[in-house]
C-alpha positions as CSV (number, residue, x, y, z in Angstrom):
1,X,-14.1,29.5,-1.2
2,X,-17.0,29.0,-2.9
3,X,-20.7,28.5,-1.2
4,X,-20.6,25.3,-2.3
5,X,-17.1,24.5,-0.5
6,X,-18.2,25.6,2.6
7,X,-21.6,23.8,2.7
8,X,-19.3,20.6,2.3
9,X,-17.3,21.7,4.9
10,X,-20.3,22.4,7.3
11,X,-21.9,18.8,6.7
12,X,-18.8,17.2,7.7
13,X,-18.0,18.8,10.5
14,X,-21.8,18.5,11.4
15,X,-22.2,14.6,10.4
16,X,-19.0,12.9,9.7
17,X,-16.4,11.2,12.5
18,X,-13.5,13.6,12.7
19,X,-10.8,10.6,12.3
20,X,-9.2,12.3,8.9
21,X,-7.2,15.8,9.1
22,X,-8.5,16.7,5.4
23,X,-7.3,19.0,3.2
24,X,-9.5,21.8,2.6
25,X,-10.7,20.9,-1.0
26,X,-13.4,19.0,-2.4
27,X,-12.9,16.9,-5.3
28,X,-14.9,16.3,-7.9
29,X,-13.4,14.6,-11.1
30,X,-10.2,13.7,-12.7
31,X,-8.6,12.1,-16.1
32,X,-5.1,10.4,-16.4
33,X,-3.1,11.9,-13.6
34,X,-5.1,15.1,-13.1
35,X,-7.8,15.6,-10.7
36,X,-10.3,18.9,-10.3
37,X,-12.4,20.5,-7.3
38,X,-15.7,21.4,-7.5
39,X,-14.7,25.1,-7.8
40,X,-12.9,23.8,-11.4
41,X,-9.3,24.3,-9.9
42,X,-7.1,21.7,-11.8
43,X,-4.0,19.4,-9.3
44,X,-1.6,17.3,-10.3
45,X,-2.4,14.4,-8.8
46,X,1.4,12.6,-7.3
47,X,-0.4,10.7,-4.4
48,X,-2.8,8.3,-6.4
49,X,-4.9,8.2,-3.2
50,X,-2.7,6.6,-1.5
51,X,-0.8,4.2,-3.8
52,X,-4.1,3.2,-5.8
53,X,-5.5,4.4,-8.6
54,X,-2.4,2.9,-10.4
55,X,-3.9,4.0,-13.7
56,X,-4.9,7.7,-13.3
57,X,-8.1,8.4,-13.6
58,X,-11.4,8.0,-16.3
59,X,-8.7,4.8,-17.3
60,X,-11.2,4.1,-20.5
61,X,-11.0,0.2,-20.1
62,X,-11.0,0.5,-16.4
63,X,-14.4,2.4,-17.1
64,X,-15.7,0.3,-19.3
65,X,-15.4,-3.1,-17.7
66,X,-16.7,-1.5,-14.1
67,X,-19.9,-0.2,-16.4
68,X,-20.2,-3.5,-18.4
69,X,-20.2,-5.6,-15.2
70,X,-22.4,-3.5,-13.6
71,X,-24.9,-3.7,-15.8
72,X,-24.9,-7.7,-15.4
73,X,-24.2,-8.0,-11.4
74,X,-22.4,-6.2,-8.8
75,X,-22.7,-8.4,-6.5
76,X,-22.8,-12.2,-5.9
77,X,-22.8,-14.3,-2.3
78,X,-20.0,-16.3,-2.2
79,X,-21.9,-19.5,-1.9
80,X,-22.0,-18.9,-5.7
81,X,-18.9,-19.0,-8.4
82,X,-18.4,-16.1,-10.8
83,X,-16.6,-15.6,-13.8
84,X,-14.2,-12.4,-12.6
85,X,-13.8,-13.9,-9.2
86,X,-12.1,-17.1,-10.8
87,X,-10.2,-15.0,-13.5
88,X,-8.3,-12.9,-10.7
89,X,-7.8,-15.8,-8.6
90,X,-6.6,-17.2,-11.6
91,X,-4.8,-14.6,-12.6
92,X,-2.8,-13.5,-9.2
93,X,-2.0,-16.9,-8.6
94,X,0.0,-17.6,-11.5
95,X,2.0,-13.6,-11.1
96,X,2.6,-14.7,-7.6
97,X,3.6,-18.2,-7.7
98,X,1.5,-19.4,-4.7
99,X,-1.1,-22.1,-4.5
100,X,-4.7,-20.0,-3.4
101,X,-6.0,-16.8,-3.5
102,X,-8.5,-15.2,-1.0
103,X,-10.5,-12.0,-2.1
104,X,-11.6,-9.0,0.5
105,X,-12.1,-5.8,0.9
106,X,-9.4,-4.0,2.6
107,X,-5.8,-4.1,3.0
108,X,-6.5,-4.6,6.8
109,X,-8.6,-7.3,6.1
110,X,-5.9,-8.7,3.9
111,X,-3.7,-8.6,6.8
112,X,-6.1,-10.0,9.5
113,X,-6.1,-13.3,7.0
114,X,-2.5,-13.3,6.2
115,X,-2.2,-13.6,10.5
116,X,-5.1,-16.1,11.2
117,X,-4.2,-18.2,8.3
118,X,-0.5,-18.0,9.7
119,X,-1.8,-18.6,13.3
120,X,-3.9,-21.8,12.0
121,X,-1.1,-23.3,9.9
122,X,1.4,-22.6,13.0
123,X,-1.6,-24.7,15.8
124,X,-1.1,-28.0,13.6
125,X,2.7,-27.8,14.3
126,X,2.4,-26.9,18.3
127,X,-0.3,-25.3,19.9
128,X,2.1,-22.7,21.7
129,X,3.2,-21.4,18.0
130,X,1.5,-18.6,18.0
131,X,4.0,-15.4,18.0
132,X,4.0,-13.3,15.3
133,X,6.3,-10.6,14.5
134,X,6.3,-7.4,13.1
135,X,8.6,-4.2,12.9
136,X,9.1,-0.9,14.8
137,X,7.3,2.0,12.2
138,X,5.1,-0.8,10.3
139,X,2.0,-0.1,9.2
140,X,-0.6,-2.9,8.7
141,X,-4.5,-1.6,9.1
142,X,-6.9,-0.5,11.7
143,X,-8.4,-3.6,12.8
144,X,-7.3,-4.4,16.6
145,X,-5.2,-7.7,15.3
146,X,-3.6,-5.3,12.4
147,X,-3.4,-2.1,14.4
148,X,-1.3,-4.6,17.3
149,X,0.7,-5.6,14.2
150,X,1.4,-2.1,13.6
151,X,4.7,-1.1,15.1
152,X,4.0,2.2,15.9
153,X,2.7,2.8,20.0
154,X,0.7,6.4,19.0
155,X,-1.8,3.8,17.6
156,X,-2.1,2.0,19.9
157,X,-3.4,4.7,22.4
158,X,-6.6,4.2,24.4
159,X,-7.0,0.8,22.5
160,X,-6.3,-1.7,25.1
161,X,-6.2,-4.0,25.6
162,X,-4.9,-5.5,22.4
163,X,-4.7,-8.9,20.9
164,X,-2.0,-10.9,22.6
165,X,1.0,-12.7,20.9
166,X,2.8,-9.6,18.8
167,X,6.3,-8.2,19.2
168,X,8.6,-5.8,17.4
169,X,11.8,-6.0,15.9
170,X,13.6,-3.1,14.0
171,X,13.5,-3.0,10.8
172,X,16.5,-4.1,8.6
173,X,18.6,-5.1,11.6
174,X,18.7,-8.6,11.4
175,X,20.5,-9.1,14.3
176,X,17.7,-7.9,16.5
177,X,15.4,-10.6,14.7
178,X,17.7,-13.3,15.3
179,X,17.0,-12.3,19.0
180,X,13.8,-12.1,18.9
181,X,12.6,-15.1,17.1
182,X,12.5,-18.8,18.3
183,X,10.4,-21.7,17.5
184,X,7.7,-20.4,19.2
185,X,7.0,-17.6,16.4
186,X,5.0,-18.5,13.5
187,X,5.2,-16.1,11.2
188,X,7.3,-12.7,10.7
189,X,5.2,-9.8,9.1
190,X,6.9,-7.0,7.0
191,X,6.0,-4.6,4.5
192,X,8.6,-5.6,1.5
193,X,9.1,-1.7,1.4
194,X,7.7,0.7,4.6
195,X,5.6,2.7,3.7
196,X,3.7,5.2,6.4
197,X,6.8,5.0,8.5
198,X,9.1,6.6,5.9
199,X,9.8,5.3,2.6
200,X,12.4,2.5,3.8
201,X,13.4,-0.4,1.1
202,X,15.4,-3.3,2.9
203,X,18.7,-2.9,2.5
204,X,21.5,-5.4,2.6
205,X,20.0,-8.3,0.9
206,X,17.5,-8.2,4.5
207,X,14.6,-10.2,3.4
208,X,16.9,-13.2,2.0
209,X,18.3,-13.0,5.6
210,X,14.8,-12.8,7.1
211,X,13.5,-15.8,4.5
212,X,16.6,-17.8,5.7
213,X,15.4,-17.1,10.0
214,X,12.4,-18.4,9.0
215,X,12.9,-20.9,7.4
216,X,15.4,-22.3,10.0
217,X,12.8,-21.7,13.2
218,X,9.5,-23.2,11.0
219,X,8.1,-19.6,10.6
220,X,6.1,-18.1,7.7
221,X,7.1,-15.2,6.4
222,X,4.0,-12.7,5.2
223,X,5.2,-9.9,2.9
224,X,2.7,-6.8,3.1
225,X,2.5,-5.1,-0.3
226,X,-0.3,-3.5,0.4
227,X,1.5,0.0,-1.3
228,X,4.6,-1.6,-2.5
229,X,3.0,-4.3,-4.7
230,X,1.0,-4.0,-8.1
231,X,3.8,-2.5,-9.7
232,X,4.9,0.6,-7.7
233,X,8.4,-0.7,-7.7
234,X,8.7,-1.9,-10.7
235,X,8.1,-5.1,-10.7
236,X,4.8,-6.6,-9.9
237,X,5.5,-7.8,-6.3
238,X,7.9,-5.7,-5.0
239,X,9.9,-8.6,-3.2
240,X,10.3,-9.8,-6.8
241,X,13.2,-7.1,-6.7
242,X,14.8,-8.2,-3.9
243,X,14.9,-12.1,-4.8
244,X,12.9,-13.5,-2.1
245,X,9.3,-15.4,-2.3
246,X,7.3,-15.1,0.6
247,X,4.2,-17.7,2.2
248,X,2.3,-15.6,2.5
249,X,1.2,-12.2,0.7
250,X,-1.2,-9.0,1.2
251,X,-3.1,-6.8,-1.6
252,X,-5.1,-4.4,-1.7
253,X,-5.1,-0.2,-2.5
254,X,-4.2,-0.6,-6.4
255,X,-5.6,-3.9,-7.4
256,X,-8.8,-2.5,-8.7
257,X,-7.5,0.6,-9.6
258,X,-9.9,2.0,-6.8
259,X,-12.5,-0.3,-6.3
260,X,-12.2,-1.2,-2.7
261,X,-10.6,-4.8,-3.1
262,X,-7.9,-6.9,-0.8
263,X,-6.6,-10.0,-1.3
264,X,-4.2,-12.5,0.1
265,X,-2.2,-15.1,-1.6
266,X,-0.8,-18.7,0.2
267,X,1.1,-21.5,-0.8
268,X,-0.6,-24.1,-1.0
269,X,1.2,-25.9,2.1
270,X,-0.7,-23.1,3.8
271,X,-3.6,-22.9,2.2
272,X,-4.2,-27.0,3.6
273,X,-4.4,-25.3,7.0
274,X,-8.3,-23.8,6.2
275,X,-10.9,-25.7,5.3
276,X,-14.9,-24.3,4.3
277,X,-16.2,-21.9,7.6
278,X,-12.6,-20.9,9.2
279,X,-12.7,-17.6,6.8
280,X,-15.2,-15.7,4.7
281,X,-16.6,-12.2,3.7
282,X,-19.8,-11.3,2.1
283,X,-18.5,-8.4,-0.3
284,X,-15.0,-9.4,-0.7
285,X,-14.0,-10.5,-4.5
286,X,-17.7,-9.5,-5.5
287,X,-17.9,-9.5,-9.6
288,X,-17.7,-5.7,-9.9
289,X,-14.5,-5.4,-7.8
290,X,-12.8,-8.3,-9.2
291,X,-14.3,-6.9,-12.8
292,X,-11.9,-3.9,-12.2
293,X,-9.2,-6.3,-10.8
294,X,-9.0,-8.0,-14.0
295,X,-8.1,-5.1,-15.6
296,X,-5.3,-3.7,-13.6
297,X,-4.0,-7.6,-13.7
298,X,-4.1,-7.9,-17.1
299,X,-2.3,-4.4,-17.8
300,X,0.2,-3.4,-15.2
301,X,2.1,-6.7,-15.2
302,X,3.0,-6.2,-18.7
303,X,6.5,-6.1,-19.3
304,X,6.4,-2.4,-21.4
305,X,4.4,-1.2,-18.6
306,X,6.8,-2.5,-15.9
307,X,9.8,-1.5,-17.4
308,X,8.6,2.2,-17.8
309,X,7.5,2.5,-13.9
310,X,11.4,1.3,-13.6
311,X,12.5,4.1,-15.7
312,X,10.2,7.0,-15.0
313,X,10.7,6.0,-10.7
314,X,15.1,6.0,-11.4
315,X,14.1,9.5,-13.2
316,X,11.6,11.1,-10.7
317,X,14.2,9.9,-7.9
318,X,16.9,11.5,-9.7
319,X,15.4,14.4,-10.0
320,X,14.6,14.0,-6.0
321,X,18.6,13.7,-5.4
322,X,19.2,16.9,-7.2
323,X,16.6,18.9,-5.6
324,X,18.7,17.6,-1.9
325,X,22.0,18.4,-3.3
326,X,20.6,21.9,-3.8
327,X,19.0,21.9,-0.6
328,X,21.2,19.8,1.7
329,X,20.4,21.3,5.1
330,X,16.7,21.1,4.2
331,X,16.2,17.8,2.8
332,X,18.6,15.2,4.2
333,X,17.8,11.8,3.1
334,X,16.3,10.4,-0.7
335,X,14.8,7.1,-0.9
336,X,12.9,4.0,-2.4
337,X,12.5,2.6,-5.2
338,X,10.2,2.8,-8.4
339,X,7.1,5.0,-8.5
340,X,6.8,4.8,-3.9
341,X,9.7,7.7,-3.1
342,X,10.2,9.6,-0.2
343,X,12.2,13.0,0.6
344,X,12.9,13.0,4.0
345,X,13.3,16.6,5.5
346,X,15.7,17.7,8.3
347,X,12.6,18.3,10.9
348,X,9.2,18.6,11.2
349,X,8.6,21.8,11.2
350,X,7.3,22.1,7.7
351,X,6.4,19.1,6.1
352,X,2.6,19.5,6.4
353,X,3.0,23.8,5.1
354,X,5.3,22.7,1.9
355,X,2.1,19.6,1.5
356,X,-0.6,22.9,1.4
357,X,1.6,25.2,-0.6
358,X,2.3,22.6,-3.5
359,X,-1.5,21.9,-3.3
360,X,-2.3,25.8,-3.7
361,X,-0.1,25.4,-6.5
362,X,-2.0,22.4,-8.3
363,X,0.1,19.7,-7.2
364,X,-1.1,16.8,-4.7
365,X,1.2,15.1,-2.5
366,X,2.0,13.7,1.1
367,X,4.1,13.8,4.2
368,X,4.3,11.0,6.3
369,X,5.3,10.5,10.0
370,X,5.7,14.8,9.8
371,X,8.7,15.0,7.5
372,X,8.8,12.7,4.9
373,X,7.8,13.9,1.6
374,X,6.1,10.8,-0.3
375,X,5.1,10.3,-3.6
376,X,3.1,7.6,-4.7
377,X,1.9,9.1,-8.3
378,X,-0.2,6.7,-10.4
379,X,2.2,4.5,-12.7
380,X,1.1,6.1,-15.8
381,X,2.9,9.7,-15.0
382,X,5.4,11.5,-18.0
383,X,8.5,12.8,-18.0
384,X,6.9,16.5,-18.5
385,X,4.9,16.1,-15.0
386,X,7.8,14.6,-12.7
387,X,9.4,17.8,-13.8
388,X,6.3,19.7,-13.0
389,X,6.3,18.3,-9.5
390,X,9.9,18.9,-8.7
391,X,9.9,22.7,-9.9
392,X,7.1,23.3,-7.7
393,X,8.5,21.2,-4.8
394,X,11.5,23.8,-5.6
395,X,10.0,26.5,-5.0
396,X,8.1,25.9,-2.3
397,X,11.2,24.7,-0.6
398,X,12.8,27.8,-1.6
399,X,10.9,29.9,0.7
400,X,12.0,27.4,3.8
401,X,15.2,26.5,3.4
């Protein structure tokens, strides 16, 4: 560890709230899908930061139109119009097929208007309308309104109390949501594929099940594709794949490629429930975020582009399915879809030890809820690399199983 490292380390512990369990290195640069330390130590990079640089790193036009715009103006009060605000709007209206866009900053904040816009259109139908709900293992931001969304009680912890008017239901059991909603509810929240809770795509046609619940009780349904969407499962929305269209949907982590961005689309039924003061933000959609936006709209919903996350995700999870069959005891479960995968393990015991021995070894990944291997690479990954991953992931298993 260099001097350097451990100065880093010191001011954090010394100035920084201890709310992240970080990995002890400190990053410093990357290009495409490869990142570097400070100390020069090279990783390949299989986590993306969390589903969202979607085009690697040092992406040149990415780069370029970030520079050129902020050379002009980075940022703009929304009591103003701007030329890459109305672009993206544009833009993710037309890929998503609903009436109005809303720009933020945060997939939380995505989420917080996805439920008050819900809540709002639900109040002009009966005022007791109000019930929203969400599933067991969900994950939908740290707000108080997303964090009570969030079906997942270790959360919740020391919080209370929380927002009123949530409940659970398991995900893809639709006989448990029949149970649970009524006329009362106004909109049912799901992420179109979980994503801190496991890696879980619906199964059994779920969400055309779900669509049809809500439709019959007057509910909305809000899609949450906050790391499924922009592409990851090969398509652009990931309920695309699963032949449903939501009221209402969330964006954020890839959209700019990594400019902090969040966004929320409506149909335009919906969108007649806000008028001018019921929501705002002063930095969401500013011109250097949506600058960045523009770009990651106007590449990864090309149909080449699309087509090869589709191909390279079928190949990486193959890959995945051989590494269990060689391991069965040790890794029990494969799943997802596209370029968001996870290996689930047989316990917990090692999930977070195999995460530090692939990094030791130049390879970044995850483990979610202690023994799900996930891999949310950026979409522009080879061939070459998926099979770098998995011979490390082979040998690091190796020495466990």
């Amino acid at each position: 560890m260099s001097e350097t490292e451990q100065q880093i380390f010191e001011t954090y512990a010394k100035d920084y709230l201890p709310v992240f369990n970080r990995y002890k290195i400190v990053l410093d640069h990357g290009d495409g899908v490869y990142v570097w330390d400070i100390a020069g130590r090279k990783y390949l990079d299989f986590l993306g930061g969390i589903a969202v640089n979607v085009l690697g790193h040092n992406y040149p036009s990415l780069v370029a139109a970030i520079a050129s715009q902020a050379a002009k103006i980075i940022h703009a009060s929304n009591l103003y119009y701007t030329k890459p605000q109305a672009d993206a709007a544009e833009k993710l209206a037309a890929l998503s097929g609903l009436g109005k866009v809303f720009f933020c900053n945060s997939g939380a904040e995505a989420n917080e208007g996805a439920i008050k816009i819900a809540r709002k259109y639900a109040c002009r139908i009966h005022p007791e309308k109000s019930q929203i709900l969400t599933a067991w293992d969900s994950f939908h931001g740290r707000t108080l309104a997303t964090l009570t969304a969030t079906g997942q009680p270790k959360y919740h912890e020391g919080l209370g109390p929380l927002p009123a008017g949530f409940d659970y239901i398991r995900y893809n059991d639709i006989a448990d949501l029949e149970a649970k909603i009524s006329d009362q509810t106004a909109a049912v929240m799901l992420e179109t594929i979980q994503g801190e809770g496991g890696v879980y795509p619906p199964e059994d046609n779920y969400l055309k099940k779900v669509r049809a619940l809500c439709d019959q009780h007057g509910a909305l349904l809000i899609l949450d594709e906050i790391q499924a969407g922009i592409g990851r499962a090969g398509t652009f929305f990931a309920y695309e794949k699963y032949g449903v269209k939501p009221d209402i949907v969330t964006l954020a982590k890839g959209l700019a490629g990594g400019v902090p961005i969040g966004a929320f689309a409506v149909t335009n039924e919906v969108a007649a429930a806000f008028h001018a003061g019921d929501h705002g933000t002063t930095f969401g959609g500013n011109p250097l975020a949506c600058a960045a936006a523009n770009v990651v709209l106007d590449t990864v919903p090309q149909k080449e582009f699309l087509a090869r996350v589709e191909v390279l995700g079928a190949y990486f999870k193959q890959k995945l399915v051989e590494l269990q069959k060689k391991y069965p005891a040790f890794i029990v479960d494969v799943r997802g879809t596209g370029l968001m995968l996870g290996a689930e393990l047989a316990s917990d015991a090692h999930g977070r030890d195999i995460v530090n021995m692939c990094l030791e070894k130049g390879v970044i990944i995850n483990c979610t809820v202690g023994k799900v291997l996930r891999f949310l690479p950026p979409l522009i990954i080879t061939e070459p690399q998926i099979d770098e991953v998995v011979s490390v992931l082979d040998d690091v298993i190796s020495r466990y199983a």
